[in-house]
TIMI-2910 file (N, C-alpha, C, CB; in pm, 1 decimal, decimal comma, always signed):
<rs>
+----------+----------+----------+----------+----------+----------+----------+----------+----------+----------+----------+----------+------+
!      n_x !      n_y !      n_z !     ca_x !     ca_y !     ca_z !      c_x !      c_y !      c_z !     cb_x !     cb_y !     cb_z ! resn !
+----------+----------+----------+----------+----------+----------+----------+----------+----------+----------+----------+----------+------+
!  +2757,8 !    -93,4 !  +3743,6 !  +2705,9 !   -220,2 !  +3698,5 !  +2556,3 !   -224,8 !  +3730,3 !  +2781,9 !   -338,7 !  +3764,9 !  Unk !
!  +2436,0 !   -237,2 !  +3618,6 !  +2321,2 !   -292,6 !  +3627,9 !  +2292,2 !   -377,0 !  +3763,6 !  +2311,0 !   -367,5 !  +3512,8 !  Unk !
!  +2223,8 !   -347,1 !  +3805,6 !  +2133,5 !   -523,8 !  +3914,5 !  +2126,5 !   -624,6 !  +3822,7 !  +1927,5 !   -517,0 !  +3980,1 !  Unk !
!  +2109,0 !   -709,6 !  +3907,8 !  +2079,4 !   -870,2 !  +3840,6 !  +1995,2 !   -933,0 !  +3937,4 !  +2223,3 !   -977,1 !  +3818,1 !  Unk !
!  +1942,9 !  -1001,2 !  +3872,2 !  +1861,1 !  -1103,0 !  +3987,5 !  +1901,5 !  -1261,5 !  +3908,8 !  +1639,4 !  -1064,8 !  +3995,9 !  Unk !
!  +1812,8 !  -1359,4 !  +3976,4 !  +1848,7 !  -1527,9 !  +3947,4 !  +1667,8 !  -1549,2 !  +3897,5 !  +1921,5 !  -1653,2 !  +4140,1 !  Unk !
!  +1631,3 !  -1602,1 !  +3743,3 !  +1512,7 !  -1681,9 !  +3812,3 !  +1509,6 !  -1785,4 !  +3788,1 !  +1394,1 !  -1653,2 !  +3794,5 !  Unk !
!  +1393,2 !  -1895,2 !  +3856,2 !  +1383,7 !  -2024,1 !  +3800,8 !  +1327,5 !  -2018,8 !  +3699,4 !  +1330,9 !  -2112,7 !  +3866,7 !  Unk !
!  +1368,3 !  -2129,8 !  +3587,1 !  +1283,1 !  -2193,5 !  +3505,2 !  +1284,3 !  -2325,6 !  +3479,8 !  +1287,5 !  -2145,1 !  +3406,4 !  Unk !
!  +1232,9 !  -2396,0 !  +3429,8 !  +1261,6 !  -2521,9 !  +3390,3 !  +1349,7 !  -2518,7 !  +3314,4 !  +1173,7 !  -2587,5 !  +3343,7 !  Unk !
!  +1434,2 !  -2627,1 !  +3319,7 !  +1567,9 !  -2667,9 !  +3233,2 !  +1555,8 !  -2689,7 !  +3061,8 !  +1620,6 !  -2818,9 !  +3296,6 !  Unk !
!  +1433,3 !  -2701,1 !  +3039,7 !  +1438,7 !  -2740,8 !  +2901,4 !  +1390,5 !  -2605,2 !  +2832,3 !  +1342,7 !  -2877,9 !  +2867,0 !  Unk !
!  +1309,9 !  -2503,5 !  +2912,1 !  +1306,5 !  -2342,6 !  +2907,6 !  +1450,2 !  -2299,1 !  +2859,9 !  +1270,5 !  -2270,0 !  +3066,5 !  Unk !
!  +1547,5 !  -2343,7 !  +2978,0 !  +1649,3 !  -2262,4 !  +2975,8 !  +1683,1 !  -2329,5 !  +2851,5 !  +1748,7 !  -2253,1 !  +3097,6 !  Unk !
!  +1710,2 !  -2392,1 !  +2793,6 !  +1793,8 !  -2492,8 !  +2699,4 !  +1749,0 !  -2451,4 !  +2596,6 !  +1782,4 !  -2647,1 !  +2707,7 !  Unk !
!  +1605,4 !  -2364,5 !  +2564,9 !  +1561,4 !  -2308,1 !  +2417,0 !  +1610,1 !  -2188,1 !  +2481,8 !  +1385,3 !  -2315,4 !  +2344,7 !  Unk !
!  +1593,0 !  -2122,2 !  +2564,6 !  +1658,4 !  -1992,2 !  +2546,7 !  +1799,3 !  -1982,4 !  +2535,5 !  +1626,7 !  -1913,2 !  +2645,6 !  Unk !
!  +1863,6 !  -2083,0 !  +2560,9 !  +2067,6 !  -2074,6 !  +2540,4 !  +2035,1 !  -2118,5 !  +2380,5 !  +2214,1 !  -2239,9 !  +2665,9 !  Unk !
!  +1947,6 !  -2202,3 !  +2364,5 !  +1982,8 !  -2197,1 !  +2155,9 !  +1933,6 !  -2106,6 !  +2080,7 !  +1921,6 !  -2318,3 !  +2058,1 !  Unk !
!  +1860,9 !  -2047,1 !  +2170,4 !  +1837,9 !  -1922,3 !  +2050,1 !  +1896,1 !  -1784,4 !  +2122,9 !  +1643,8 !  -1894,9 !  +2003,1 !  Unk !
!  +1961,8 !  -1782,8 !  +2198,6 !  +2104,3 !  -1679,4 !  +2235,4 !  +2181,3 !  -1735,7 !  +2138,9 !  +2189,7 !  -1686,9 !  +2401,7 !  Unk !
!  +2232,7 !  -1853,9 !  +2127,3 !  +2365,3 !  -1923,8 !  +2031,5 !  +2332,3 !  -1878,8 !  +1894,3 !  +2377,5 !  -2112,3 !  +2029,8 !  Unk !
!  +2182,8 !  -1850,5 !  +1857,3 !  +2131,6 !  -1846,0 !  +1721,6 !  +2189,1 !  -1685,6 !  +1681,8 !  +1945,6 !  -1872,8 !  +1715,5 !  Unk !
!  +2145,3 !  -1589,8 !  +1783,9 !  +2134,6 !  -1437,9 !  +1783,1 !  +2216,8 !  -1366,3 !  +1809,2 !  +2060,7 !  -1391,5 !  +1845,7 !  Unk !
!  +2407,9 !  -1457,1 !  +1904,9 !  +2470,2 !  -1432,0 !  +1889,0 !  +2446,1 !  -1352,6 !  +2029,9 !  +2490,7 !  -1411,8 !  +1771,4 !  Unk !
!  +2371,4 !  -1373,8 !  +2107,3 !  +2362,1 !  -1287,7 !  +2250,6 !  +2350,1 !  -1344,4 !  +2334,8 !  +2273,7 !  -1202,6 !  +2277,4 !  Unk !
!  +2326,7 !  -1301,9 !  +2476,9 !  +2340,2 !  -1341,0 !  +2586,8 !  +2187,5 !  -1424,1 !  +2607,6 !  +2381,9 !  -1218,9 !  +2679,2 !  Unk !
!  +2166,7 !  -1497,6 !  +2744,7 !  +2068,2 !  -1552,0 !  +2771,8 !  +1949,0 !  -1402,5 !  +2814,2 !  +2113,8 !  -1669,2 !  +2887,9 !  Unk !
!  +2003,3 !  -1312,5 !  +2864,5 !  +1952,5 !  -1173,4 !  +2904,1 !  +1922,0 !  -1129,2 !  +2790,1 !  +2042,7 !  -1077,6 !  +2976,7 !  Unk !
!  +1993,1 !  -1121,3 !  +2664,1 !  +1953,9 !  -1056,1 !  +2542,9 !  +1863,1 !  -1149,5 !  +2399,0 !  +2101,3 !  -1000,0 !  +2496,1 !  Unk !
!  +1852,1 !  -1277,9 !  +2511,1 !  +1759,3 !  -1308,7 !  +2388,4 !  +1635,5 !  -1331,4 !  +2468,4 !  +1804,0 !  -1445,7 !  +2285,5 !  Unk !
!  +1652,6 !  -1329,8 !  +2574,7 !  +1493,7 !  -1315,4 !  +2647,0 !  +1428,5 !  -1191,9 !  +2660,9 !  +1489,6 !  -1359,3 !  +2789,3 !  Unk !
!  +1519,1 !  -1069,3 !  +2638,4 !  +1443,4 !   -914,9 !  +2631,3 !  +1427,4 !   -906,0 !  +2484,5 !  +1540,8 !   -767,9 !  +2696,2 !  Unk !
!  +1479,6 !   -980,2 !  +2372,9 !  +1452,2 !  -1012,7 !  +2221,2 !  +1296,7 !  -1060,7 !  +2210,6 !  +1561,2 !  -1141,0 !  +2162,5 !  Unk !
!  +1252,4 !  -1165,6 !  +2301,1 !  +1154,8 !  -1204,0 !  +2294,6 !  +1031,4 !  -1149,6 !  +2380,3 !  +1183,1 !  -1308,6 !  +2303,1 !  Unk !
!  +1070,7 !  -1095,5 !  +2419,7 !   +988,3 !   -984,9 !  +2552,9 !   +945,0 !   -848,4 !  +2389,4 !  +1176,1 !   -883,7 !  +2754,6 !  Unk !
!  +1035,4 !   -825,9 !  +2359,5 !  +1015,2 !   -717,3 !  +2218,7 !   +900,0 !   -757,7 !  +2185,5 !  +1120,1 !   -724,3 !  +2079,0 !  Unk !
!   +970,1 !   -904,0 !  +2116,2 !   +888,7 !   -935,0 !  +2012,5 !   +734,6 !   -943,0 !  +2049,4 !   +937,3 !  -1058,9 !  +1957,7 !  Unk !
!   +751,7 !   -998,2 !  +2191,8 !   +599,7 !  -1010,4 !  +2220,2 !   +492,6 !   -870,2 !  +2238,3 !   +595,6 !  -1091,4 !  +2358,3 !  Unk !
!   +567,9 !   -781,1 !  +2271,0 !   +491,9 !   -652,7 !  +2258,9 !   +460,9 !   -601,4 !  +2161,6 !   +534,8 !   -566,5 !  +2304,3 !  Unk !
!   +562,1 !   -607,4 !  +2075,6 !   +523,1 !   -531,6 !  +1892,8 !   +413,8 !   -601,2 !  +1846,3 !   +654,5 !   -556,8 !  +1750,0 !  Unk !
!   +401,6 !   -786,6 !  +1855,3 !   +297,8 !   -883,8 !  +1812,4 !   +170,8 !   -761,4 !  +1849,6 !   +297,9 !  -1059,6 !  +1913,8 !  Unk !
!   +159,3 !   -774,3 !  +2026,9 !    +19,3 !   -715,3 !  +2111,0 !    +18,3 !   -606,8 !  +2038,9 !    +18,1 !   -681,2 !  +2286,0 !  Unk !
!   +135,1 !   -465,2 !  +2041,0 !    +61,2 !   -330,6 !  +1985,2 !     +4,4 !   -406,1 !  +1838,3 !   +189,6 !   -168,6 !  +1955,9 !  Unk !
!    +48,7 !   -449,6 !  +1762,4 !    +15,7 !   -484,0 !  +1631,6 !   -151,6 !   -511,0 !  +1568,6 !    +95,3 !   -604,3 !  +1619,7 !  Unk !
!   -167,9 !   -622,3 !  +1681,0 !   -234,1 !   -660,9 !  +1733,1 !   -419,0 !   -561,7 !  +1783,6 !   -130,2 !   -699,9 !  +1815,3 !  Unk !
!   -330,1 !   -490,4 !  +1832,1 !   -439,6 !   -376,3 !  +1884,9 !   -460,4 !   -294,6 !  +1781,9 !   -396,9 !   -283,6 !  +2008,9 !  Unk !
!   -372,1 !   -281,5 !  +1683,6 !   -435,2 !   -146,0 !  +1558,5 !   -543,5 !   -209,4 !  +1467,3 !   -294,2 !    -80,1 !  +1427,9 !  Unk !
!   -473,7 !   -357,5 !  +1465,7 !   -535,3 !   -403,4 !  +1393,7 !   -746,5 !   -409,7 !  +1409,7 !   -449,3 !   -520,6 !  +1398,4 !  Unk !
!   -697,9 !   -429,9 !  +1539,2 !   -848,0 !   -462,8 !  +1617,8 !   -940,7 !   -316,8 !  +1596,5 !   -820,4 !   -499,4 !  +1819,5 !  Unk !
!   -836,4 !   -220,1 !  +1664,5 !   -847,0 !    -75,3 !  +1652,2 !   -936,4 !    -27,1 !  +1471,8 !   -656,0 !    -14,4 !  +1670,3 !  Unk !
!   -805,1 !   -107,6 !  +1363,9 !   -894,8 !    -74,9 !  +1251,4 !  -1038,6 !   -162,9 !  +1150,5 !   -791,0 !    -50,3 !  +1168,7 !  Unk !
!  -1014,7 !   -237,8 !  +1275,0 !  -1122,2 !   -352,1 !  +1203,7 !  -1318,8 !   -259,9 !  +1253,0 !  -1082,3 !   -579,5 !  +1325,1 !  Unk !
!  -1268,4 !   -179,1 !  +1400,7 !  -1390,1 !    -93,7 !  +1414,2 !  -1387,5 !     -6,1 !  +1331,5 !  -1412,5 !    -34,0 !  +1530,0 !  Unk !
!  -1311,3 !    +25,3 !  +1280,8 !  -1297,2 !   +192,1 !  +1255,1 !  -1397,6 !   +171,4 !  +1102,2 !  -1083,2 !   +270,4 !  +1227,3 !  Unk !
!  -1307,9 !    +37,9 !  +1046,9 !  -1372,6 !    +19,4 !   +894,0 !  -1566,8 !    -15,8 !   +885,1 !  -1273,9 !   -142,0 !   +819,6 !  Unk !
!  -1554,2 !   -103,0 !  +1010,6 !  -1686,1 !   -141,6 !  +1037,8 !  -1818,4 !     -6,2 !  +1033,9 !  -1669,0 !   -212,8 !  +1189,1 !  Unk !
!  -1742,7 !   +105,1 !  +1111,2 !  -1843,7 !   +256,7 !  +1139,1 !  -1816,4 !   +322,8 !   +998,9 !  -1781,1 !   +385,2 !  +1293,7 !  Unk !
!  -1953,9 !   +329,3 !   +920,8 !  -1925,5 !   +417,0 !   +803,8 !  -1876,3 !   +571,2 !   +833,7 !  -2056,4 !   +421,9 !   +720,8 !  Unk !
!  -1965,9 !   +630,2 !   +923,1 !  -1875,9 !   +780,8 !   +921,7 !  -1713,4 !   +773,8 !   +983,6 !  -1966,9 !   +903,8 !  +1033,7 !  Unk !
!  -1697,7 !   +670,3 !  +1039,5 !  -1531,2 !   +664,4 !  +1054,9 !  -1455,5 !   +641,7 !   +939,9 !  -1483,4 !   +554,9 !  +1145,4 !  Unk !
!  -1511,9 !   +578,8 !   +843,5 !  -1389,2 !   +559,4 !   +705,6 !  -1416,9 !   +663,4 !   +650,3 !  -1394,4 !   +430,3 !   +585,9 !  Unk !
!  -1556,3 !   +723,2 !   +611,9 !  -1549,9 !   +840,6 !   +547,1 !  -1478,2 !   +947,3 !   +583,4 !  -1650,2 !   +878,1 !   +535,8 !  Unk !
!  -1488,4 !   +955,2 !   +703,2 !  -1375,1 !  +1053,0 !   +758,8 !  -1222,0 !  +1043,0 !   +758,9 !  -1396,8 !  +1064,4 !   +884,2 !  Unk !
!  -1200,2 !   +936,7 !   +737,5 !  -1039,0 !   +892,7 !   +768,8 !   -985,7 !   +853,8 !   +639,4 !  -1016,6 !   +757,4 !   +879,3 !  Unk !
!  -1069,5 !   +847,0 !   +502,1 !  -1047,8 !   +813,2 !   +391,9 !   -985,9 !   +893,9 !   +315,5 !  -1135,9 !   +780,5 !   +348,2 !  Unk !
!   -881,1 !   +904,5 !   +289,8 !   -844,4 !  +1005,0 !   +167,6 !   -923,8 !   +986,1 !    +38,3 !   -691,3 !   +988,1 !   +125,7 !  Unk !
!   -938,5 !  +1184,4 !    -12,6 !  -1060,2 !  +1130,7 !    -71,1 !   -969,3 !  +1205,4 !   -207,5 !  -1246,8 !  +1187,6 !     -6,0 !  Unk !
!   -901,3 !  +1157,6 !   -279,7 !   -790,7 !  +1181,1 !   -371,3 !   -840,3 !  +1206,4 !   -503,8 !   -696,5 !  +1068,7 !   -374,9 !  Unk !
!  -1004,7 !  +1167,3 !   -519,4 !  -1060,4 !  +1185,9 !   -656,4 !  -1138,0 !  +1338,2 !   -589,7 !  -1179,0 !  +1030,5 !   -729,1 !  Unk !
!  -1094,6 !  +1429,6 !   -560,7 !  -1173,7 !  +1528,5 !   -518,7 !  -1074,9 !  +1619,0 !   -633,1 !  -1184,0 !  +1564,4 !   -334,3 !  Unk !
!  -1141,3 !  +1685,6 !   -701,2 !  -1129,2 !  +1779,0 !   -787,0 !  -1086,7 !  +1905,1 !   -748,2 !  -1229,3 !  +1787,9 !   -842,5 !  Unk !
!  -1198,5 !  +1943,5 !   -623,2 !  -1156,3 !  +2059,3 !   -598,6 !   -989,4 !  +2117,1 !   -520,7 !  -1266,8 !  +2089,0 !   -528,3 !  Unk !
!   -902,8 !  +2029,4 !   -478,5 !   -843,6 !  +2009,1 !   -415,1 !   -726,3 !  +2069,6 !   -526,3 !   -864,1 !  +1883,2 !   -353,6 !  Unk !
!   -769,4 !  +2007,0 !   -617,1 !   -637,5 !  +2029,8 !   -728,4 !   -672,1 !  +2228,2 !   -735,1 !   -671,7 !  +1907,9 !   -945,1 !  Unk !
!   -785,0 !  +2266,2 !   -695,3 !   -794,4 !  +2424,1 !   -721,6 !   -734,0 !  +2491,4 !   -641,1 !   -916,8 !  +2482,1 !   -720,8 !  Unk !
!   -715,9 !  +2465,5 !   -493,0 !   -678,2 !  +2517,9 !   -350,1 !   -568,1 !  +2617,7 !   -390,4 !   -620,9 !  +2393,1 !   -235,6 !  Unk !
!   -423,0 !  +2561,4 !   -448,6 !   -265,0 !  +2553,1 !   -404,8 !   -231,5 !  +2574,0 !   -345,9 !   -185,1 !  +2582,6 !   -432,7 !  Unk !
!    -91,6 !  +2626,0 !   -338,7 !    -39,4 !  +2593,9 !   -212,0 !    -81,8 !  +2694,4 !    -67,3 !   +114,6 !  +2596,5 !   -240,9 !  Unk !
!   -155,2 !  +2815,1 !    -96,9 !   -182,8 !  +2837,5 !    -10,4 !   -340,1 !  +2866,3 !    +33,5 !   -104,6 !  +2907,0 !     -0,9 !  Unk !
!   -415,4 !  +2742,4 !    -32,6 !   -495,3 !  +2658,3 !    +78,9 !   -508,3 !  +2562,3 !   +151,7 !   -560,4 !  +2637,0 !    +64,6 !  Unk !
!   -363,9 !  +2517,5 !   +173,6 !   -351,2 !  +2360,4 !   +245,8 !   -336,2 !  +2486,5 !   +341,6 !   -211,4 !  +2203,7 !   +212,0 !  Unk !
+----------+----------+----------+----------+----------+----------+----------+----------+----------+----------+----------+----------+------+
</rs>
């Protein structure tokens, strides 16, 4: 069996987290590590975004990171110049 611990929260805390366990069909444990998720995927999300808002800002970073798909010569390579 897992550990457990007890924590406090305020009662009206607990009372949105038992309705949205009732909503999700899970425990009070499984809808508060639901929302623990959610809050991390938001932050990484969050960070690429930030991540690509420099990247677009630095011209030699898009040029570099740009697929450059109207390149002609590319169609000459085949397959064994990739």
């Amino acid at each position: 069996m897992s550990s457990v611990t007890t924590i406090k929260v305020p009662r009206h805390l607990r009372d949105r987290l038992a309705q949205r366990a009732r909503a999700s069909h899970t425990t009070l444990a499984g809808a508060l590590e639901q929302a623990l998720d959610a809050a991390e995927e938001q932050e990484f999300w969050t960070a690429v975004r930030i991540s690509n808002q420099r990247t677009d800002a630095d011209p030699l970073a898009s040029v570099a990171l740009r697929d450059d798909l109207e390149d002609s010569a590319d169609d000459a390579l085949g397959t064994d110049g990739w």
